[in-house]
C-alpha positions, 0 to 999 in steps of 0.5 A, a space after each residue: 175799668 182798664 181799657 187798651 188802645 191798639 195801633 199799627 203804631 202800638 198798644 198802650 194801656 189805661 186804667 180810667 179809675 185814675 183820673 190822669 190815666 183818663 186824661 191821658 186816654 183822652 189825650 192820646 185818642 184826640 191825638 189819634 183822631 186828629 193824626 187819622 190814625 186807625 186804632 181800636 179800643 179793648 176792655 181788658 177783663 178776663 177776655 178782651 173784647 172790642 168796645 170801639 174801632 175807629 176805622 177810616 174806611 167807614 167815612 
């Protein structure tokens, strides 16, 4: 699965089936959490669709 993160800041891309791209992933969403950033993240197939917002206005 390849999934994109979206910021202000922006995009990176991940492919998950490679295990240092996950770890990589991982790391990069901690960060972004710990640094109350707010970003989405998108499967990348043929359309993109969002499969997770992480928006700082629902706490």
């Amino acid at each position: 699965m390849k999934v994109k993160i979206t910021t202000k800041g922006g995009d990176t891309q991940h492919d998950l089936s490679d295990i240092r791209e996950l770890e990589s992933c991982i790391k990069r969403i901690q960060r972004l959490i710990k640094n109350e950033v707010e970003f989405k993240i998108w499967e990348i197939k043929e359309t993109e669709n969002v499969i997770y917002n992480h928006n700082l206005n629902y706490h």
